[in-house]
TORKOL-4160 file (C-alpha; in steps of 0.2 Angstrom, whole numbers, padded with zeros to 4 digits, m for minus):
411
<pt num="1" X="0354" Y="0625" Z="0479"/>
<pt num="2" X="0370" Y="0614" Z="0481"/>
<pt num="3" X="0379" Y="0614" Z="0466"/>
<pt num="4" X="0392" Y="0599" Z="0463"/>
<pt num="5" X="0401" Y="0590" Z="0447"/>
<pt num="6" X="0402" Y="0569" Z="0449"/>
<pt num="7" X="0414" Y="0561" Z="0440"/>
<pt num="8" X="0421" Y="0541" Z="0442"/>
<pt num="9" X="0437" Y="0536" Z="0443"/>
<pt num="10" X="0440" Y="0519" Z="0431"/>
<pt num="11" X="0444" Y="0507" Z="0447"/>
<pt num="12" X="0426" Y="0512" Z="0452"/>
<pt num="13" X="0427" Y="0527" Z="0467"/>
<pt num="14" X="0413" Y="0538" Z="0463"/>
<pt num="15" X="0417" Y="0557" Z="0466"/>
<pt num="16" X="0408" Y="0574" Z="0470"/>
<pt num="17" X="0416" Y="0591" Z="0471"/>
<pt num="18" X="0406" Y="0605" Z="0479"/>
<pt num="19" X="0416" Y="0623" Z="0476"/>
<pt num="20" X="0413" Y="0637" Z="0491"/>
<pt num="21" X="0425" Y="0651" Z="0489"/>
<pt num="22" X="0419" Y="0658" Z="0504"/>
<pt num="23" X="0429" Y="0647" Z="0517"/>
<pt num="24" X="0446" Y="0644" Z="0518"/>
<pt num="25" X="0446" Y="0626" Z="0523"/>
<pt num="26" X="0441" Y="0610" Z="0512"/>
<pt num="27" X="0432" Y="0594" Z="0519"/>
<pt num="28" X="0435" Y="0579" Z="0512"/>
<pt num="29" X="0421" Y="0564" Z="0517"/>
<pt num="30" X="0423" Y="0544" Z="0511"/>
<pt num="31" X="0409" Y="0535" Z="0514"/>
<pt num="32" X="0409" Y="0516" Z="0511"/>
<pt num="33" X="0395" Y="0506" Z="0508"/>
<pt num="34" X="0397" Y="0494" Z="0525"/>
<pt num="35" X="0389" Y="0493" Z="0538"/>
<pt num="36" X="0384" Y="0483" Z="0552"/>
<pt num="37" X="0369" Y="0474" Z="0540"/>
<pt num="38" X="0383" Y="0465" Z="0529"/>
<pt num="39" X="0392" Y="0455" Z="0545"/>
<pt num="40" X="0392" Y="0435" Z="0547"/>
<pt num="41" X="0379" Y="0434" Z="0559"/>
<pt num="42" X="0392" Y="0427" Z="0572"/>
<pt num="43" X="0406" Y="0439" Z="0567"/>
<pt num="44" X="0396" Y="0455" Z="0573"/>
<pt num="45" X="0405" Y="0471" Z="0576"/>
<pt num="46" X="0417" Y="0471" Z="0560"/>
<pt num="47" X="0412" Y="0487" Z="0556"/>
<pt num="48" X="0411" Y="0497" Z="0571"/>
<pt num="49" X="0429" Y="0487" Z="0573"/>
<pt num="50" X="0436" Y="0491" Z="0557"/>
<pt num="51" X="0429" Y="0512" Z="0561"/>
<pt num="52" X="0444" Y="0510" Z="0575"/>
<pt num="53" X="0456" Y="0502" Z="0565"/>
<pt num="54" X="0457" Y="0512" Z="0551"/>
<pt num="55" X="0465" Y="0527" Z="0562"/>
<pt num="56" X="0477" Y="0513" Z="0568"/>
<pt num="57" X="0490" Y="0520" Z="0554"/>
<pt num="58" X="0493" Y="0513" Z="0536"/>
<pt num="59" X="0509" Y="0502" Z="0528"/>
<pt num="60" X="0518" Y="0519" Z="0524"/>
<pt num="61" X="0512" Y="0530" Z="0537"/>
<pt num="62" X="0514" Y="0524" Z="0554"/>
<pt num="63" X="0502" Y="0538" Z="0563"/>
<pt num="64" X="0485" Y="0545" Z="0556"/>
<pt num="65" X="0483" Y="0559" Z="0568"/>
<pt num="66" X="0499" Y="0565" Z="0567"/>
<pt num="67" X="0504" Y="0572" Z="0550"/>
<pt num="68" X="0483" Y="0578" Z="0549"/>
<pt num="69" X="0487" Y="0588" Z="0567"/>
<pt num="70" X="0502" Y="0594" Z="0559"/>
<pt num="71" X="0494" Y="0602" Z="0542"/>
<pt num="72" X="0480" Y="0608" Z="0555"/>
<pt num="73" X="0467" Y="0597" Z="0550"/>
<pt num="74" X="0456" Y="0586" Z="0562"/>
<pt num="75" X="0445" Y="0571" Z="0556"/>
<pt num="76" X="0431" Y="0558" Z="0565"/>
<pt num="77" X="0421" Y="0545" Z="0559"/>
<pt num="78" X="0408" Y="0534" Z="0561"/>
<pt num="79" X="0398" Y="0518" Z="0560"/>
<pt num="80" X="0381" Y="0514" Z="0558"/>
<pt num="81" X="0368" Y="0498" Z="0552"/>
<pt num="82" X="0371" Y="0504" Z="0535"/>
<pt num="83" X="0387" Y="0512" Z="0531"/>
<pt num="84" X="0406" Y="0520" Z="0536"/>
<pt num="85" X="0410" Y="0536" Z="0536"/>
<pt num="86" X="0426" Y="0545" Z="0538"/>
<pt num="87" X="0429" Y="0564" Z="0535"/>
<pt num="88" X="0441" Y="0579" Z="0541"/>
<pt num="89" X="0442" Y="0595" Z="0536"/>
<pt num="90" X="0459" Y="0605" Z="0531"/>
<pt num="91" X="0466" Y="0624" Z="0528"/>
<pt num="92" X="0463" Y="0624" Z="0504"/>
<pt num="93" X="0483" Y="0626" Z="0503"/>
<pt num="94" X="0485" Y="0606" Z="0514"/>
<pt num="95" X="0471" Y="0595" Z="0508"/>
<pt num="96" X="0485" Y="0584" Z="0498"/>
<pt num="97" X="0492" Y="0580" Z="0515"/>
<pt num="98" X="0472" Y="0573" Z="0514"/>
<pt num="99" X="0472" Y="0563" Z="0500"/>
<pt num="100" X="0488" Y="0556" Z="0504"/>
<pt num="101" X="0481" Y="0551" Z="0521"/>
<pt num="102" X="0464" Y="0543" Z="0516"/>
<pt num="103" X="0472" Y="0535" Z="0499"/>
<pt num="104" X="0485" Y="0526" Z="0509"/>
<pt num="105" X="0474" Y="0518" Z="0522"/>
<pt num="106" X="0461" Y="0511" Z="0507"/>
<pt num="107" X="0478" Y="0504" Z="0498"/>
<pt num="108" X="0488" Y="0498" Z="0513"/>
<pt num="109" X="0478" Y="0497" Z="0529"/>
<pt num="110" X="0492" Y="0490" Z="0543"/>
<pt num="111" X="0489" Y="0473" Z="0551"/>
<pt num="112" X="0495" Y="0468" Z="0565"/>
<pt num="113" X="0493" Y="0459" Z="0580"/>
<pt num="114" X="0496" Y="0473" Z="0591"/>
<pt num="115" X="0484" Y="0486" Z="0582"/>
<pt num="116" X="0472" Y="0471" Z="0582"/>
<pt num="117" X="0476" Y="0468" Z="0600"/>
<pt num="118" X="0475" Y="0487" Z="0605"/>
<pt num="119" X="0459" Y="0493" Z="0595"/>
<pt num="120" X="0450" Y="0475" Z="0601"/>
<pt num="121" X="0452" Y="0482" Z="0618"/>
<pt num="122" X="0448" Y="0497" Z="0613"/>
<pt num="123" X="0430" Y="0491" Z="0605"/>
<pt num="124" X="0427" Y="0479" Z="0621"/>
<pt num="125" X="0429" Y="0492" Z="0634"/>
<pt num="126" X="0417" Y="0504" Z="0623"/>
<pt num="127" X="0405" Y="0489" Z="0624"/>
<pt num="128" X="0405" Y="0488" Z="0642"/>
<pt num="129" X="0403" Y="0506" Z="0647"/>
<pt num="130" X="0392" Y="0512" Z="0632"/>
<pt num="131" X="0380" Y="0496" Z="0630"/>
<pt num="132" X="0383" Y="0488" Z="0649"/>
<pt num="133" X="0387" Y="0499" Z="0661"/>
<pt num="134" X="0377" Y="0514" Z="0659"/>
<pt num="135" X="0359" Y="0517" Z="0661"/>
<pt num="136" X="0347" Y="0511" Z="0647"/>
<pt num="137" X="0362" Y="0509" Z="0636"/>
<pt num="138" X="0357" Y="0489" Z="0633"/>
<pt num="139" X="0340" Y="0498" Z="0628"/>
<pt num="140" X="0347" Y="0493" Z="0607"/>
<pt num="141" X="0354" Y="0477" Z="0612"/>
<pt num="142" X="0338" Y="0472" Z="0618"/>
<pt num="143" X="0325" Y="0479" Z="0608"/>
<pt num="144" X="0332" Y="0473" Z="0589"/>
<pt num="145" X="0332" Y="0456" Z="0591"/>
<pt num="146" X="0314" Y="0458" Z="0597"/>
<pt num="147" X="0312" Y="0468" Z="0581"/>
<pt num="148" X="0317" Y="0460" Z="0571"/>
<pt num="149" X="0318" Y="0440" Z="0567"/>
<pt num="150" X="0327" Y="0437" Z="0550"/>
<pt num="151" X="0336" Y="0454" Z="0546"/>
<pt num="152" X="0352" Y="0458" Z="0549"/>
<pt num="153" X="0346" Y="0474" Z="0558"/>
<pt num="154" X="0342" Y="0463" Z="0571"/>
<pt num="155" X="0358" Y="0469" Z="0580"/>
<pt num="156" X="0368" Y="0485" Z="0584"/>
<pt num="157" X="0385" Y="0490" Z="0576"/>
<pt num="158" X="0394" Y="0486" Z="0592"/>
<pt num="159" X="0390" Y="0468" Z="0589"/>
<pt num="160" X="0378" Y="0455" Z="0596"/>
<pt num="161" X="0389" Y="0451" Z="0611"/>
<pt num="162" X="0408" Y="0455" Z="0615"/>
<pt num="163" X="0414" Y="0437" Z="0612"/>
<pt num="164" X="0413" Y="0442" Z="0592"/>
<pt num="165" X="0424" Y="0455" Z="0593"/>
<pt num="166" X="0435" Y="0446" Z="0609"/>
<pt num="167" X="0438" Y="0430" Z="0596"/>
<pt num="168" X="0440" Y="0441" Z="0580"/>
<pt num="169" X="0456" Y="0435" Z="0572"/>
<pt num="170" X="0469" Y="0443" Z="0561"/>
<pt num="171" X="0462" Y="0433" Z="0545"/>
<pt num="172" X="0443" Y="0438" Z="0549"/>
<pt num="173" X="0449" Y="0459" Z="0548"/>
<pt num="174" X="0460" Y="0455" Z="0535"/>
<pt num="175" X="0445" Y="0445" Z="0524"/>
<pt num="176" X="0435" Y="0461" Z="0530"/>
<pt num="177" X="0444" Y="0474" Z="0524"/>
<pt num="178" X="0449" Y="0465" Z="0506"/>
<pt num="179" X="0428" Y="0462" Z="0504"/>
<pt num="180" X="0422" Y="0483" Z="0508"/>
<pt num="181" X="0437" Y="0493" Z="0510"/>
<pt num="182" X="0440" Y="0498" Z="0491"/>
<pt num="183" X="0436" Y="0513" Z="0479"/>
<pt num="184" X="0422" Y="0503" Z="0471"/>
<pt num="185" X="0413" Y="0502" Z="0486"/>
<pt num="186" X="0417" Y="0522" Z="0491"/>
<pt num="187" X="0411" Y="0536" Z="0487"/>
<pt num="188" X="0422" Y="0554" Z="0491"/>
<pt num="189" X="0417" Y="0570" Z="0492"/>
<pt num="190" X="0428" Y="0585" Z="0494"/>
<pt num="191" X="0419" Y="0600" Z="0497"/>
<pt num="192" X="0428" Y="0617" Z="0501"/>
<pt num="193" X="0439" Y="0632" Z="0494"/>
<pt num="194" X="0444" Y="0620" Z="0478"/>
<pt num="195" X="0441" Y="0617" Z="0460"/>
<pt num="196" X="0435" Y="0601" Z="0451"/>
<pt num="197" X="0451" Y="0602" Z="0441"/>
<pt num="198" X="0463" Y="0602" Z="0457"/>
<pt num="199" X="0450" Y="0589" Z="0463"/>
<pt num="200" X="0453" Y="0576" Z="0447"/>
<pt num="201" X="0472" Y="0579" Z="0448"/>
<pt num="202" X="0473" Y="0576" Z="0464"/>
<pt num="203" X="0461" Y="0559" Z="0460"/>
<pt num="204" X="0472" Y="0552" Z="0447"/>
<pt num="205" X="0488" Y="0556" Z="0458"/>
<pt num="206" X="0482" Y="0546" Z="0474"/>
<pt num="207" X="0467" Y="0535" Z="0470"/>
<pt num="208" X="0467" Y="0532" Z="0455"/>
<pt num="209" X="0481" Y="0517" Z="0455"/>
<pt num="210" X="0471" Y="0509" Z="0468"/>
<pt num="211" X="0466" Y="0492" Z="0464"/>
<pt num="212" X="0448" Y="0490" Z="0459"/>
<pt num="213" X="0440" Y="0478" Z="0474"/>
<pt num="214" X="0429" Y="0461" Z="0470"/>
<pt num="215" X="0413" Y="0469" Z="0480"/>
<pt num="216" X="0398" Y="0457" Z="0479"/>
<pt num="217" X="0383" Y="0464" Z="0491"/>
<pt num="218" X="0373" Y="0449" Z="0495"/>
<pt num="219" X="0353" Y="0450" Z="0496"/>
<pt num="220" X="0348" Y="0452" Z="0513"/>
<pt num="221" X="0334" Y="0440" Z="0522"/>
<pt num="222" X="0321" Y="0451" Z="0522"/>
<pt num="223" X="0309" Y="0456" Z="0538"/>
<pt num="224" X="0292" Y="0446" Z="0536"/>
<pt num="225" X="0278" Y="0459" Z="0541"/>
<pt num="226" X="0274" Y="0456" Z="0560"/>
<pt num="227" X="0259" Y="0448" Z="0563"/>
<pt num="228" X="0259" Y="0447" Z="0584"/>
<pt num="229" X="0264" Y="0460" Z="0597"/>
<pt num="230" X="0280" Y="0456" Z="0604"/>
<pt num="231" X="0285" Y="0460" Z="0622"/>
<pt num="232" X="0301" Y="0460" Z="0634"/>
<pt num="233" X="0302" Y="0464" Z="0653"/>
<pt num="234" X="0320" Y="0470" Z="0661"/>
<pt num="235" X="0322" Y="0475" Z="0678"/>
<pt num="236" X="0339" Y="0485" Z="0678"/>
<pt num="237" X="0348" Y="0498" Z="0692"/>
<pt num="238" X="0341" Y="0514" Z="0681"/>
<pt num="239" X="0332" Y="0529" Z="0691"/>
<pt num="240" X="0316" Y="0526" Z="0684"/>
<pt num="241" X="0306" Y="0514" Z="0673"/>
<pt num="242" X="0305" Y="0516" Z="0652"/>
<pt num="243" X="0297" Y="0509" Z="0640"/>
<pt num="244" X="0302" Y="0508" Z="0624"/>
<pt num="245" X="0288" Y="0503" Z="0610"/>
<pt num="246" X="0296" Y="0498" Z="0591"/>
<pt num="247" X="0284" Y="0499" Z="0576"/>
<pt num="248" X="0291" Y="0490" Z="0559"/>
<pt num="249" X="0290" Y="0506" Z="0542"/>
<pt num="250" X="0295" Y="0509" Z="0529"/>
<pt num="251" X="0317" Y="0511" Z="0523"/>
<pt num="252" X="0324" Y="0528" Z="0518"/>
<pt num="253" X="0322" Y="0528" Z="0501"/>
<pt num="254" X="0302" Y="0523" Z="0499"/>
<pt num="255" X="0293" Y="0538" Z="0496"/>
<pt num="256" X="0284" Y="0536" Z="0512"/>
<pt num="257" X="0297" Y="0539" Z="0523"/>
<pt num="258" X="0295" Y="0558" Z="0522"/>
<pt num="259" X="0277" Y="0556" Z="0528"/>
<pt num="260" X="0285" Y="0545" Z="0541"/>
<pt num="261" X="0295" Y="0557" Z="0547"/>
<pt num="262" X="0283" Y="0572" Z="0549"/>
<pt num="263" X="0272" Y="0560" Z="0557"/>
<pt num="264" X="0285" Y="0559" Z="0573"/>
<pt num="265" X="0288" Y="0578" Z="0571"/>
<pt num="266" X="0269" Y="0579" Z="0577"/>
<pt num="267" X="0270" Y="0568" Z="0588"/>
<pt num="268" X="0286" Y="0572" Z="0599"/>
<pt num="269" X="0297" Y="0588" Z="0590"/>
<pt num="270" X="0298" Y="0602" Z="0604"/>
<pt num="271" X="0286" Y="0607" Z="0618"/>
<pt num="272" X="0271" Y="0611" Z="0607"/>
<pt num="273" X="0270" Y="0593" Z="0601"/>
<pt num="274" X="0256" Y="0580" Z="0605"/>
<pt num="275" X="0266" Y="0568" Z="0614"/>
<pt num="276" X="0271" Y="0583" Z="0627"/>
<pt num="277" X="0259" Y="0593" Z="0629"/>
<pt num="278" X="0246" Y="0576" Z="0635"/>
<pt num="279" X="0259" Y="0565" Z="0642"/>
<pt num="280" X="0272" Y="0576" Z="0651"/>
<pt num="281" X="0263" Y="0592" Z="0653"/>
<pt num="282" X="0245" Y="0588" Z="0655"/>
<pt num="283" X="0244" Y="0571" Z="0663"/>
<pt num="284" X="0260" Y="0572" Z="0669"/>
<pt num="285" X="0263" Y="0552" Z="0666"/>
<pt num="286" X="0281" Y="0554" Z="0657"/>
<pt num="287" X="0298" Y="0565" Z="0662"/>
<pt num="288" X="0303" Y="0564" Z="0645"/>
<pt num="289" X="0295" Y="0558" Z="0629"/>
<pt num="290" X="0301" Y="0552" Z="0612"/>
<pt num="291" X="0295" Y="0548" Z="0594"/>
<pt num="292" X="0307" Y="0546" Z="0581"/>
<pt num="293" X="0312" Y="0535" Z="0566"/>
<pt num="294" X="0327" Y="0526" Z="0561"/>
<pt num="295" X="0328" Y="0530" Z="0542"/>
<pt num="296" X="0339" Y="0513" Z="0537"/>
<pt num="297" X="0341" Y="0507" Z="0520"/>
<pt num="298" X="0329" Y="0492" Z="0522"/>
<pt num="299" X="0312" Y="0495" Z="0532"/>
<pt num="300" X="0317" Y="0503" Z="0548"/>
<pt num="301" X="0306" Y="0506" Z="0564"/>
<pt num="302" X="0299" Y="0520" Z="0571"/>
<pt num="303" X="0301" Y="0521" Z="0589"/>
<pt num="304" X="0293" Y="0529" Z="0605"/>
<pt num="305" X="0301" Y="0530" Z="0621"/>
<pt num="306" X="0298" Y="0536" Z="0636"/>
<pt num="307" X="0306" Y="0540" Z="0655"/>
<pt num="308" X="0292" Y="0535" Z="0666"/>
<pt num="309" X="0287" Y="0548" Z="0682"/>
<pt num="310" X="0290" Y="0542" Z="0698"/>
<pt num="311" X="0272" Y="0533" Z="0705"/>
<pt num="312" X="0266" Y="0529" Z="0687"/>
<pt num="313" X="0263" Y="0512" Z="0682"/>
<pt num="314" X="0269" Y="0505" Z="0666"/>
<pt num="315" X="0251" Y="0500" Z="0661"/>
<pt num="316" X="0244" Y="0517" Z="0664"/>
<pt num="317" X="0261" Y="0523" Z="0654"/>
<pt num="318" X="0258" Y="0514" Z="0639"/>
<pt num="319" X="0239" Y="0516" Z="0640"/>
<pt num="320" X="0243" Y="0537" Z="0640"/>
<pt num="321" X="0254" Y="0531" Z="0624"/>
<pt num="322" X="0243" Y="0520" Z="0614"/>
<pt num="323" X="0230" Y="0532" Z="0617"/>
<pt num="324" X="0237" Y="0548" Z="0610"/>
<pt num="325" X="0241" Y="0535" Z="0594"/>
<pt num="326" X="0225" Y="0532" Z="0593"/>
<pt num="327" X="0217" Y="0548" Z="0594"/>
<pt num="328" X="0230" Y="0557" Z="0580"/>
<pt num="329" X="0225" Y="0542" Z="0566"/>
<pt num="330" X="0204" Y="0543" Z="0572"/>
<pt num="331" X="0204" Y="0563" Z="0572"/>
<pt num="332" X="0216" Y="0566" Z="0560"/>
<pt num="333" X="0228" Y="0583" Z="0563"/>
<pt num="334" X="0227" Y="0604" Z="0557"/>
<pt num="335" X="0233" Y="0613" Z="0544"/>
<pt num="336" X="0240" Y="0622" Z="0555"/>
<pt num="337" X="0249" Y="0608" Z="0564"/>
<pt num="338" X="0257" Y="0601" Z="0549"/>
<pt num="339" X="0265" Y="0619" Z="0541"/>
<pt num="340" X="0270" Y="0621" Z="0558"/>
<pt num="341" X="0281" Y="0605" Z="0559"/>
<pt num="342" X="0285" Y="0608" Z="0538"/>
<pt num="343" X="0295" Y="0624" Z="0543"/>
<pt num="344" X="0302" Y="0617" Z="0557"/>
<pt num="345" X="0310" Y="0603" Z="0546"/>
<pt num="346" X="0314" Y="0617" Z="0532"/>
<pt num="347" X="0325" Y="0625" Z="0546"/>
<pt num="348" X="0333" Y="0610" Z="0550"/>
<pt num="349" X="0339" Y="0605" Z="0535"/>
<pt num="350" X="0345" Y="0624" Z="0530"/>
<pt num="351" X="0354" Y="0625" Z="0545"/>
<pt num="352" X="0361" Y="0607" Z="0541"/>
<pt num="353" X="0369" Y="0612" Z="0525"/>
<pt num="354" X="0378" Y="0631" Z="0532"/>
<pt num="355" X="0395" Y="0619" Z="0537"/>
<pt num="356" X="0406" Y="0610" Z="0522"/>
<pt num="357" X="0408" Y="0596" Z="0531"/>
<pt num="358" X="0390" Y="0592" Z="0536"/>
<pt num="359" X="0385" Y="0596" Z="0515"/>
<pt num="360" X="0399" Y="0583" Z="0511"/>
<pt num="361" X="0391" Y="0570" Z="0520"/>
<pt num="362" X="0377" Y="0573" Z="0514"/>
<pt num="363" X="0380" Y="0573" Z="0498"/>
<pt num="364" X="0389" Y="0557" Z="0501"/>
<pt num="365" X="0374" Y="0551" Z="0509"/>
<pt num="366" X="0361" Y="0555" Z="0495"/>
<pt num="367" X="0373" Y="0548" Z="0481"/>
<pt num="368" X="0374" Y="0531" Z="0490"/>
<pt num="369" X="0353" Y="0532" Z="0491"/>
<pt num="370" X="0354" Y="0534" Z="0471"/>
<pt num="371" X="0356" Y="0551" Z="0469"/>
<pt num="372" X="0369" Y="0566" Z="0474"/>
<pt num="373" X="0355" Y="0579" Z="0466"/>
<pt num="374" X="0340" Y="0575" Z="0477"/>
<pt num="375" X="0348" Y="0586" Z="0489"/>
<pt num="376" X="0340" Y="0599" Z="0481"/>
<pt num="377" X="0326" Y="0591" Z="0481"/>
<pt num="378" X="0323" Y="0583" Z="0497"/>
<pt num="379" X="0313" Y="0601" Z="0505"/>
<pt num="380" X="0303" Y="0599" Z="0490"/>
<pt num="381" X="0295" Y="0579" Z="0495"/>
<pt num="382" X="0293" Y="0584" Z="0513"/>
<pt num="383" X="0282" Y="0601" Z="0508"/>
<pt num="384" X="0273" Y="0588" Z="0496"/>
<pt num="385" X="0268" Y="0576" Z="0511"/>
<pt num="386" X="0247" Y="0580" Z="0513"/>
<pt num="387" X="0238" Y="0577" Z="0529"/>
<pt num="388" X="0231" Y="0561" Z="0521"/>
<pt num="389" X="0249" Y="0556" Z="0519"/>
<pt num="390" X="0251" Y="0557" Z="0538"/>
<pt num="391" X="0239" Y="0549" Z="0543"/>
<pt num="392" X="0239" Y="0533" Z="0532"/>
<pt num="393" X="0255" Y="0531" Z="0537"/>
<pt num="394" X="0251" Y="0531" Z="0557"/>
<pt num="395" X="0236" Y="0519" Z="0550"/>
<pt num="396" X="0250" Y="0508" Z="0544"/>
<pt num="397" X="0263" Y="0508" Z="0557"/>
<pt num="398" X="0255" Y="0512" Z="0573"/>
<pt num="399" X="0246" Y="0494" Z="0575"/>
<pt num="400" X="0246" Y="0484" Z="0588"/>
<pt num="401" X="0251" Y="0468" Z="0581"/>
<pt num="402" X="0266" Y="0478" Z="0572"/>
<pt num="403" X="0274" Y="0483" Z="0590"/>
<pt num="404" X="0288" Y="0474" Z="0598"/>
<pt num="405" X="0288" Y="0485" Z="0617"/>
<pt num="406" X="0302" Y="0483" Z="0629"/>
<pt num="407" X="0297" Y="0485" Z="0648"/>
<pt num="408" X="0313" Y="0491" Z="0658"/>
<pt num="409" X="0308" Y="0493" Z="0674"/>
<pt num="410" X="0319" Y="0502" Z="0690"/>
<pt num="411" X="0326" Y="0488" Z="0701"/>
């Protein structure tokens, strides 16, 4: 049990305190609710862009890094489709230095042509040795849009192609910032050796006289079920061929998605699982093999992909795929099978909550889903899933005209 008090500031910035007297340190998590799904369509990459810029240093302090380094704190961050999150963790007696740090870039973010300049090289160079120059790094670039036709999730958080972020202007970060970055779109949570008290005074001192924002999340254009199979060949310098096959399910917050997700612990979680045992073990047709799902806010995709063995053709690949999809959903799976992938997930998520700043995001996580408390909750909907659960769901999802599959084959 996590316990936690939540209180709201009057310019909107929602805020969880979670007291552990047994550690010395405090961890302080914002997470704003922006991500790559809000971006213009030919503006891409703001996000991920504006993760970068955020550390570039603020109106009044010129340097993030330093003054955190100095009070011996350390911080990171990052981006995904559907939010922004930064955190870093302090010594109990130096989380104001914190507060003053996270409250002043939210108020005065520094914009400048040189920060622009120096973070927009920053993000291209990213893009050029994550996404283009490194083995199956396009794998994302190519297989959303094949995904997906209408959604925004149709491209990753580094952007649809470098020109967005190459021809981003000073007005475009500054329009931005002034739409997402604000405490009504935030939500803190300070976890650590502190009380809610300390945490309320040190609210009203530093965020509280922020300026409440003019936040208006528009609908989003939403996926239209799939009705064909949907298929892209590549021929890239990789050392083997892949294929990667997408199948359209549920979001995060349906209650599905926790049959979802017990349904690729079967398939592919650790060298006991189906996918291994036939594929890589038994028949031998994969080096490596993946089953996973992307758990977004709108209806996300469940993935399996594959590294290919040398000598194996892609048809007899996907075949050895579709075929262990099939047999799962036409024999059904033990009771044996499914408590073993329960307690696995049940260590997970224990072992996910022993760190303060890992329980602040996830509290941060689970209040932007609707509700900080399911925390406590979330073991108790996986144990509830039923073997009929699982299999209605790989029914659902593993159907062949619900797949978009990507061929990338070894030059």
């Amino acid at each position: 049990m996590i316990n936690f008090d939540k209180f709201t500031l009057n310019n909107g910035l929602k805020v969880i305190v979670h007291q552990d007297t047994s550690t010395q340190l405090v961890s302080m998590n914002i997470l704003y609710n922006v991500g790559a799904r809000v971006e213009d369509p030919n503006k891409t990459g703001f996000a991920h862009l504006f993760e970068h810029l955020m550390f570039g240093g603020s109106v009044n302090i010129p340097s993030y890094d330093e003054p955190l380094q100095r009070a011996g704190g350390d911080n990171n961050a990052f981006t995904s489709n559907d939010m922004t999150d930064y955190y870093l963790t302090l010594p109990a007696n130096n989380i104001e230095t914190g507060f003053w740090l996270e409250s002043d870039r939210m108020l005065n973010l520094a914009f400048s042509p040189k920060s622009l300049d120096v973070q927009r090289s920053v993000v291209i160079e990213e893009f050029n040795q994550r996404y283009l120059n490194q083995p199956f790094g396009d794998v994302y670039l190519l297989l959303r849009p094949l995904a997906y036709k209408v959604h925004p999730y149709s491209w990753s958080t580094i952007g649809k192609e470098i020109s967005h972020i190459q021809n981003a202007t000073l007005d475009d970060v500054k329009a931005f910032f002034k739409q997402y970055y604000c405490p009504d779109n935030a939500i803190l949570v300070v976890a650590g050796n502190i009380t809610t008290d300390e945490v309320k005074r040190l609210c009203d001192k530093w965020f509280a006289p922020i300026p409440k924002g003019n936040v208006i999340h528009k609908d989003l254009p939403q996926e239209p079920i799939q009705e064909e199979a949907r298929t892209l060949e590549v021929t890239r310098k990789v050392p083997c061929d892949a294929i990667y096959k997408a199948y359209h399910c549920c979001s995060r917050l349906d209650k599905e998605y926790y049959a979802t997700e017990l349904l690729c612990d079967i398939l592919s979680r650790g060298q006991s699982s189906r996918l291994y045992i036939s594929l890589v073990k038994e028949q031998k047709l994969f080096s490596q093999i993946n089953c996973y799902t992307t758990g977004d806010l709108d209806k996300g995709m469940v993935i399996v992909e594959g590294k290919i063995n040398k000598g194996v053709t892609m048809e007899d690949a996907e075949a050895g795929i579709v075929n262990e999809l099939d047999k799962l959903i036409a024999n059904g799976i033990s009771d044996d099978e499914l408590t073993k992938v329960k307690n696995k997930l049940e260590s997970t998520l224990l072992f996910g909550e022993m760190n303060i700043a890992d329980r602040a995001l996830n509290l941060a996580v689970w209040e932007l889903l609707g509700n900080a408390d399911n925390i406590n909750h979330e073991i108790d909907y996986f144990f509830a899933v039923t073997k009929e659960d699982i299999i209605k769901e790989a029914r659902n999802i593993f159907r062949a005209t619900n797949c978009s599959t990507l061929y990338y084959r070894k030059k």
